[in-house]
C-alpha positions in Angstrom: 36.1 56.5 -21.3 39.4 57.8 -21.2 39.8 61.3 -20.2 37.6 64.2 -20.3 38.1 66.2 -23.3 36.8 70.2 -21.3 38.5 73.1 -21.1 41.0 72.4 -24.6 39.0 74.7 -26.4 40.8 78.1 -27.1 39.9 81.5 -28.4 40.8 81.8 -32.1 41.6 84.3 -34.4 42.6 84.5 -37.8 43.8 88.0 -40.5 43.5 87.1 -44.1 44.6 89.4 -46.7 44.2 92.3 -47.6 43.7 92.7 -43.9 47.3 91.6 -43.1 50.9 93.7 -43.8 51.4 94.6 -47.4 54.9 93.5 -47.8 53.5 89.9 -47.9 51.0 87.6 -49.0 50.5 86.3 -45.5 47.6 84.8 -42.8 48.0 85.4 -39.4 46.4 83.0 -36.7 46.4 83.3 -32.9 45.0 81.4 -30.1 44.7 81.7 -26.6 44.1 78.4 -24.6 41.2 78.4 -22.5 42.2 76.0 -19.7 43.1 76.7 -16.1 46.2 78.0 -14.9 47.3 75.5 -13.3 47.1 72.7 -16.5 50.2 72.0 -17.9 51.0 72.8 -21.2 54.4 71.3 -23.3 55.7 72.6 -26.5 57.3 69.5 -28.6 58.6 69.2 -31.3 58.5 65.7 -33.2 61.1 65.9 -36.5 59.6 64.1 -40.1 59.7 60.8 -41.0 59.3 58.6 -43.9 55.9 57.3 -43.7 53.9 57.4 -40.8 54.0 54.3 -38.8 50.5 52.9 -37.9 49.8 54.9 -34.5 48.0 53.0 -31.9 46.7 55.5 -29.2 46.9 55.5 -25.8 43.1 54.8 -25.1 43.6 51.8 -27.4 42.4 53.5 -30.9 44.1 52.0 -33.8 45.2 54.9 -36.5 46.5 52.9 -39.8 49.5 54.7 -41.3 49.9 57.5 -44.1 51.9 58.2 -46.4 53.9 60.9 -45.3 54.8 62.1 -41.4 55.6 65.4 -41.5 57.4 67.4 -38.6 55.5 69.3 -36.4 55.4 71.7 -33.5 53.0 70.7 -30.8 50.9 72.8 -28.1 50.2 70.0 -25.9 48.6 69.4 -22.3 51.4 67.2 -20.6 50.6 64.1 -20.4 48.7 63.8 -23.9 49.3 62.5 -27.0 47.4 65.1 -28.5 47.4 68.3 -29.4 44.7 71.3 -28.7 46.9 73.8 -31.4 50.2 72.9 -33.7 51.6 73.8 -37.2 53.6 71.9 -39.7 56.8 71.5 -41.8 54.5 72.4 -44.9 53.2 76.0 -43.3 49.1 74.1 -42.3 48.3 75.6 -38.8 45.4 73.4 -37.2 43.9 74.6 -33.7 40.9 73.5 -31.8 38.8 76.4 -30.8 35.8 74.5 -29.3 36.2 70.8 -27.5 33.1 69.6 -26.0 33.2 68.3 -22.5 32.1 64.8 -23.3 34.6 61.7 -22.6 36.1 60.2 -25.8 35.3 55.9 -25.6 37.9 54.5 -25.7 38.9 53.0 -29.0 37.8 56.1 -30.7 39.6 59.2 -31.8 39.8 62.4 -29.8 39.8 65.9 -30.9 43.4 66.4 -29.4 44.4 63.2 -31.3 42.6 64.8 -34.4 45.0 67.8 -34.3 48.3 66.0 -34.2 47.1 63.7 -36.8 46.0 66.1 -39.4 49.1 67.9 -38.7 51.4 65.1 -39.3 49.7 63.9 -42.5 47.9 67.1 -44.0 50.3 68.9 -47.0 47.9 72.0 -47.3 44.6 73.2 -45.3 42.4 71.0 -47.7 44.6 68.1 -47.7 44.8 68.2 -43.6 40.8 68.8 -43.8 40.5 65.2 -45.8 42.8 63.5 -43.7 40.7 64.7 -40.7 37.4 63.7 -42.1 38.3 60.7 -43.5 39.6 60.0 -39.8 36.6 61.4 -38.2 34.4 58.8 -40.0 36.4 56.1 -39.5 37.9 56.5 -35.7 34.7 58.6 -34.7 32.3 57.8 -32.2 29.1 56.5 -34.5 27.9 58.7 -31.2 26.3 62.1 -31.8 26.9 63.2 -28.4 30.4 62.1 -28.4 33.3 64.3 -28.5 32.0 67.6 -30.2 34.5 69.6 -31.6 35.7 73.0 -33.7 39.0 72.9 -35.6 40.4 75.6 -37.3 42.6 74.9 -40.3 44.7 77.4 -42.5 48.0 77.4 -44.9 49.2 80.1 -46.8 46.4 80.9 -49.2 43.2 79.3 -47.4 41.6 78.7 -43.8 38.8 76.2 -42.9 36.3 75.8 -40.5 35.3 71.8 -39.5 32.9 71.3 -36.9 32.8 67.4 -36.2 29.9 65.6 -34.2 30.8 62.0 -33.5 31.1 60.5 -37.5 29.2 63.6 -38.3 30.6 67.0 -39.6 30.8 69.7 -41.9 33.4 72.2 -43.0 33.4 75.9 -44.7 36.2 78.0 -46.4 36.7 81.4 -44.7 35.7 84.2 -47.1 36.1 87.3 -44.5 39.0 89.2 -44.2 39.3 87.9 -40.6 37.4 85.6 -37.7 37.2 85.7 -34.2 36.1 82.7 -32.6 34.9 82.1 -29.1 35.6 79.1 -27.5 31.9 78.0 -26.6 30.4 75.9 -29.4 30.4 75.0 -33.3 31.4 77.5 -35.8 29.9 76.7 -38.4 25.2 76.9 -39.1 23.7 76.6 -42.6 26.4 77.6 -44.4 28.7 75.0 -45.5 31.4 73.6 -48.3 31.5 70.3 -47.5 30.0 67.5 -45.0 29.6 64.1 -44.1 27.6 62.2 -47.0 23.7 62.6 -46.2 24.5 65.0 -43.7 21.1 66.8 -43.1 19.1 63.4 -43.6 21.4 60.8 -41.3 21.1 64.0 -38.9 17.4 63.1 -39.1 17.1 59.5 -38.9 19.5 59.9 -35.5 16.8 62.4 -33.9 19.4 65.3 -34.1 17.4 67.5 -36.9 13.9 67.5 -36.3 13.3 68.4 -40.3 12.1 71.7 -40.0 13.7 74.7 -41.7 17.1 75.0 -42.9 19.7 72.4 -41.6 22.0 73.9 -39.2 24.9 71.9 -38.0 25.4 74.4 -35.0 21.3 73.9 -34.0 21.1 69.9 -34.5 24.3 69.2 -32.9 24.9 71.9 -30.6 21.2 72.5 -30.0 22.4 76.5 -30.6 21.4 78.8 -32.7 24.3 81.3 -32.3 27.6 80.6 -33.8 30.9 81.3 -31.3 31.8 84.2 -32.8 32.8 86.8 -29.9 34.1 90.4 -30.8 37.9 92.0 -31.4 39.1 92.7 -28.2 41.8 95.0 -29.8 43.1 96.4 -33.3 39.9 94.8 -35.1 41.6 94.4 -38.6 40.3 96.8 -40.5 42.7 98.9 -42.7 44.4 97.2 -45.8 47.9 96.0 -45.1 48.1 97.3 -41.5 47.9 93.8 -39.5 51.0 92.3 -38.4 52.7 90.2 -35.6 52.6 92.6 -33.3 48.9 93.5 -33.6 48.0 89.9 -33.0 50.1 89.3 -29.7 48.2 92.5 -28.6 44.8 91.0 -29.6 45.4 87.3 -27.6 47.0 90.2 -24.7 43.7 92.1 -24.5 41.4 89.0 -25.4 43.1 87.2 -21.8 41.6 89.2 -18.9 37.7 88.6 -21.0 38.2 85.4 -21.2 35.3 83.2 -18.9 38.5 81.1 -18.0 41.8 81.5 -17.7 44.0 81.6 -20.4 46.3 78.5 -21.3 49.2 78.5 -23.6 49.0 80.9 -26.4 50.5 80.3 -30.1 50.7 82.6 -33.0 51.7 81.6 -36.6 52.7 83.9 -39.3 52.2 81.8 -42.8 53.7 83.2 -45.7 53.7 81.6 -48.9 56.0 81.7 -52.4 59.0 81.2 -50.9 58.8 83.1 -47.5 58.9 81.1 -44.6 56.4 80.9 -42.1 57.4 81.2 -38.2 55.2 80.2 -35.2 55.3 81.5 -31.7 55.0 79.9 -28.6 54.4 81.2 -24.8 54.6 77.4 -23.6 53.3 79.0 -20.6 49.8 80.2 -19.8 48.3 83.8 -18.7 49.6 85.2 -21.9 49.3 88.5 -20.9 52.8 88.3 -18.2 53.9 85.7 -20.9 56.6 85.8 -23.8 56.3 84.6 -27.0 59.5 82.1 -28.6 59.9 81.9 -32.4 60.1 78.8 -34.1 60.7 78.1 -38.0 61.1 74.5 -39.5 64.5 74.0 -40.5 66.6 70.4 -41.2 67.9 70.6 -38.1 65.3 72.0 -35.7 65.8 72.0 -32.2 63.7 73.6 -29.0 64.3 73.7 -25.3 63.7 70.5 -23.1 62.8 73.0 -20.7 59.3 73.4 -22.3 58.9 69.8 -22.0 57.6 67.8 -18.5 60.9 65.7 -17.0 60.8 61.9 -16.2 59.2 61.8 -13.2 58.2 65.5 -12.5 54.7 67.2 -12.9 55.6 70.7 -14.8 57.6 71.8 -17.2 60.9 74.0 -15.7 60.1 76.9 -17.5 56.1 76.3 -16.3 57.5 76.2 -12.7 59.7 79.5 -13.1 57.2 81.5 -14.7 54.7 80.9 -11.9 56.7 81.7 -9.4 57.7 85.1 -11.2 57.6 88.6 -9.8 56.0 90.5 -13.3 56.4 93.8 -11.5 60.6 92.8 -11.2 61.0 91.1 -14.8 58.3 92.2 -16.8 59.9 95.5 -18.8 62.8 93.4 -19.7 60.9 90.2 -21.0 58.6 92.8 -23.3 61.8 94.4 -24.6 63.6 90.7 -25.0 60.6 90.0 -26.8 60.1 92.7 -28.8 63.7 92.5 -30.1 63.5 89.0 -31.1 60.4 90.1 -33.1 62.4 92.5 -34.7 65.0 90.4 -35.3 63.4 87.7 -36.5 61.3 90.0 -38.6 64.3 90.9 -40.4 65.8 88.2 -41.1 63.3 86.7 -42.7 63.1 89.8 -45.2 66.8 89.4 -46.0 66.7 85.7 -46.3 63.7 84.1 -48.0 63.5 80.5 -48.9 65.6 78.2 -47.6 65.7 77.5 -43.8 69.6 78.7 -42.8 71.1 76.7 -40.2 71.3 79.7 -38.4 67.9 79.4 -37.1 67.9 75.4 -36.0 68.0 76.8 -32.4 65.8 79.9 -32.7 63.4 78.7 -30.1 66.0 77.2 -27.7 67.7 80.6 -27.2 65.0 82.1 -26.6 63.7 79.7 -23.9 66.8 80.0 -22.3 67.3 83.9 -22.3 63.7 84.1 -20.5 64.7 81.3 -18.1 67.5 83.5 -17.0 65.2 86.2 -15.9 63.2 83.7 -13.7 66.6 82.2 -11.6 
């Protein structure tokens, strides 16, 4: 067994349109980790490359290579190859809102493998969803019981819910105007797009589905009745056009202090399509509620602070270390107003320039990092 898979799960919520601000054709997706305090989480970034190699992963599971590698932007706990949320060069957003507590065997994927892998090779949210699946049934564990997880994928245009049970799972295109998921259990019952071949009856012949009724993924695997769904714990999106950036930090904000355990790192992605380009943002440091979120947008020549990664040799990041030994009460008004400028800034930049990443913004993130660091010495 390597490594025990609990507490990666994260509270997840998506906006779809019409919900989201009328300017743009946009999806807006937050998530608050659910780990403890005191787990380390690194932001990386890993640039494209041709192909992707053949990956073999630390617990000794062989991952044949794709065709393409694309560069991504990885919530990571330290120490793991994995990823429990990221986004890609092509605007797809995966994150992992429910990770069961069992230990992956070794030899077989994980679901923090599973999110950096469908990142890397997935072009669009369907094309990430096959390159998961396909993965699922081949790296899986033929285990039932074995690493139970919920992913949530979304581009542009489209978000997906895949529940995955060992080689089994089954995955449903969002047709709300928004979802918020707890981070408890499986996401998705008797309603489903697509699943594993024979779904309901190889649930059967392995004792999970006893026959009766309709087949529920969330009842045969999670032995649960009740999806995670959990309520808006602020601006529930309700008005046309009125839910933006802003609105979602405030939702992950209020979400925190309800949460059954405290919150990890926290990301938020804006993904715009036709042109526009989609930015992500990152506390990189948990308790999101005293935390700032950093912009970061895919450019050629992308670059982010090495102080949201762990050092050689040390066992937090530098800006993990700073930020819990902060006084909120002494730098808290200025961080919300650094922030809140950068949103503002960023906001409008990316009105005045759409398409094509400037150069301008290769060290968006790295700034940021930096100015908050300052606050901390």
């Amino acid at each position: 067994m390597s490594g025990n898979n609990s507490n990666h799960g994260g509270e997840t919520f998506v906006v779809l349109p019409p919900c989201t601000e009328s300017n743009r054709k946009q999806i807006i997706f937050g998530r608050n980790g659910t780990g403890p305090s005191d787990q380390v989480m690194e932001v990386v970034y890993q640039p494209a490359s041709g192909s992707s190699e053949a990956v073999s992963l630390p617990n000794g599971c062989e991952i044949e290579g794709g065709t393409a590698a694309y560069a991504v932007i990885l919530n990571k706990p330290a120490g793991s190859w994995g990823a429990e949320s990221g986004s890609n060069e092509k605007a797809v957003t995966v994150g992992l809102s429910y990770c069961g507590d069992a230990a992956t065997e070794e030899g077989k994927v994980s679901p923090l493998d599973l999110v950096r892998l469908g990142l890397e090779r997935g072009d669009s949210a369907t094309g990430t969803i096959d390159a998961l699946v396909q993965l699922v049934e081949k790296h899986g564990s033929d285990d039932r019981n074995a690493p139970k997880a919920a992913f949530v994928v979304c581009d542009p245009a489209a978000v997906w819910l895949l529940n995955v049970a060992g080689q089994f799972w089954a995955a449903r295109q969002v047709q709300d105007t928004s979802i918020a998921l707890a981070a408890t259990g499986f996401t998705i019952g008797t309603a489903f797009d697509r699943s594993s071949e024979g779904l309901a009856d190889k649930a059967k012949e392995a004792g999970a589905w006893d026959g009766s009724g309709e087949f529920s993924f969330s009842v045969a695997f999670g032995g649960s009745n009740e999806l995670a769904t959990r309520s808006w714990p602020a601006h529930e999106p309700g008005a046309e056009g009125m839910f933006g950036l802003k609105q979602m930090f405030e939702c992950l904000r209020a979400a925190a202090p309800l949460a059954p355990a405290v919150t990890g790192s926290s990301q938020v992605s804006v993904l715009t399509g036709a042109g526009e380009l989609p930015c992500h943002w990152f506390t990189a440091t948990p308790q999101v509620e005293e935390s700032v979120f950093k912009p970061f947008i895919f450019t050629t020549g992308a670059k982010i602070s090495p102080l949201t990664r762990v050092p050689e040799g040390e066992a937090q990041t530098l800006l993990h270390r700073l930020h819990s030994n902060r006084k909120w009460e002494a730098v808290g008004s200025l961080l919300s107003s650094l922030e809140a400028t950068c949103v503002d800034e960023v906001n409008r930049f990316l009105s005045e320039h759409s398409g094509e990443p400037s150069q301008e913004l290769d060290e968006l993130m790295k700034d940021c990092v930096e100015a908050e660091v300052k606050f901390y010495r």
